[in-house]
C-alpha positions as CSV (number, residue, x, y, z in Angstrom):
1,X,38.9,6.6,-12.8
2,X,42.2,4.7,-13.1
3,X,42.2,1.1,-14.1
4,X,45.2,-1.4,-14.3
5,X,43.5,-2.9,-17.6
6,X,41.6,-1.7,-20.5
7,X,40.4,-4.7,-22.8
8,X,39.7,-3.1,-26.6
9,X,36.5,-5.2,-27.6
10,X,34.0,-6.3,-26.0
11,X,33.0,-9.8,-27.9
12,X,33.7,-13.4,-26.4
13,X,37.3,-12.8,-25.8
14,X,37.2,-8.9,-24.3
15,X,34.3,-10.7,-22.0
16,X,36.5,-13.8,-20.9
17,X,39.5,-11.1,-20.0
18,X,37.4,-9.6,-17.6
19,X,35.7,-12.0,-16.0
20,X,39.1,-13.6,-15.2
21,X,40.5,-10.1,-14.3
22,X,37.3,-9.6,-12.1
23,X,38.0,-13.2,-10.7
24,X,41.9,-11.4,-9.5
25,X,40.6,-8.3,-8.4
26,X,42.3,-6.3,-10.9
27,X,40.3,-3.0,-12.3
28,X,40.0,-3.2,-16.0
29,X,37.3,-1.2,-18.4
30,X,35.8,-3.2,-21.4
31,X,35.3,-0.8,-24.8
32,X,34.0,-1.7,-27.6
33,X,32.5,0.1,-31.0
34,X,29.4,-0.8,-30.4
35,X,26.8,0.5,-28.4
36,X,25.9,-2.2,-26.7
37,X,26.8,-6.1,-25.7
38,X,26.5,-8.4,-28.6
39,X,25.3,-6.2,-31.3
40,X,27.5,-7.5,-33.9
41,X,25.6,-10.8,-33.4
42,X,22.5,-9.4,-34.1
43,X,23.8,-7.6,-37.0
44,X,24.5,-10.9,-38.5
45,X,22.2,-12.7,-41.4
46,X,18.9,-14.1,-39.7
47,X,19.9,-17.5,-41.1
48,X,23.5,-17.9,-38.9
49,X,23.6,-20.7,-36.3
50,X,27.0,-21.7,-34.7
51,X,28.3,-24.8,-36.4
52,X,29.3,-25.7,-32.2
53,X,27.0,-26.9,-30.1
54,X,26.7,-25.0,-27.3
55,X,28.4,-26.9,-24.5
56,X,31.1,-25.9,-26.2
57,X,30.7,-22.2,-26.3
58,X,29.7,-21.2,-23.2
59,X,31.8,-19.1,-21.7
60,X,33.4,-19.5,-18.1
61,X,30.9,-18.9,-15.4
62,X,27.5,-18.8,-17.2
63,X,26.3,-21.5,-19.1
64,X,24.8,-20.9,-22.5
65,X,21.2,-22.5,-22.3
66,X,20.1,-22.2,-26.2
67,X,19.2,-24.5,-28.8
68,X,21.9,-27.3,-29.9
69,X,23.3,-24.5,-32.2
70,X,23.0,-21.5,-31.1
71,X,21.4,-18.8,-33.5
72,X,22.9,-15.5,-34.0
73,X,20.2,-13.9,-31.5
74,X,20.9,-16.5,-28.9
75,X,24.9,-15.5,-29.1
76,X,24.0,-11.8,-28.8
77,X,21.5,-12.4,-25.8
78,X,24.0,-14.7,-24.0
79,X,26.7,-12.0,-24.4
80,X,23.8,-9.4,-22.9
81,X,23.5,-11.4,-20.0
82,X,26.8,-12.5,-19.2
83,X,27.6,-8.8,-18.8
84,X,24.6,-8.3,-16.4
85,X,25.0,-11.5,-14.0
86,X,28.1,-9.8,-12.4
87,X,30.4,-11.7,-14.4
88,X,32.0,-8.7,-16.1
89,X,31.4,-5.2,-13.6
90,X,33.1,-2.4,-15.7
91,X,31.8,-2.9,-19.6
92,X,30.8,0.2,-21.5
């Protein structure tokens, strides 16, 4: 397949592109190292919370329902099912 876009990363920002490019009908394919969504959270130390509350880093079109900081778990699962509620189509 042929896409207009390819977005190299797949974290918050990679994520973001798409769902905006998805928003203007454009094709695009999110890659990313990993094997799957958010695994660089998880790989984290078990101790890491966001210093953000989360209002603040939800991402546009799903809102991050976690604790007032977000652990490094809670990012990774977010990120998991921001890909799966349609927001993003073409991620591998």
């Amino acid at each position: 397949m042929i896409y207009d876009v390819v977005i190299i990363g797949g974290g918050q920002a990679g994520l973001v592109m798409g769902y905006n490019l998805k928003n203007r009908k454009v094709s695009f394919l999110i890659t990313d190292a990993s094997s799957e969504v958010g695994e660089t959270w998880k790989q984290r130390y078990d101790s890491l919370r966001l210093f953000t509350p989360d209002y603040f880093s939800s991402l546009p079109g799903l809102r991050l329902e976690a604790k007032s900081y977000p652990t490094k778990d809670e990012i990774a699962n977010y990120l998991k099912l921001y890909t799966t509620e349609e927001k993003t189509s073409h991620c591998s």
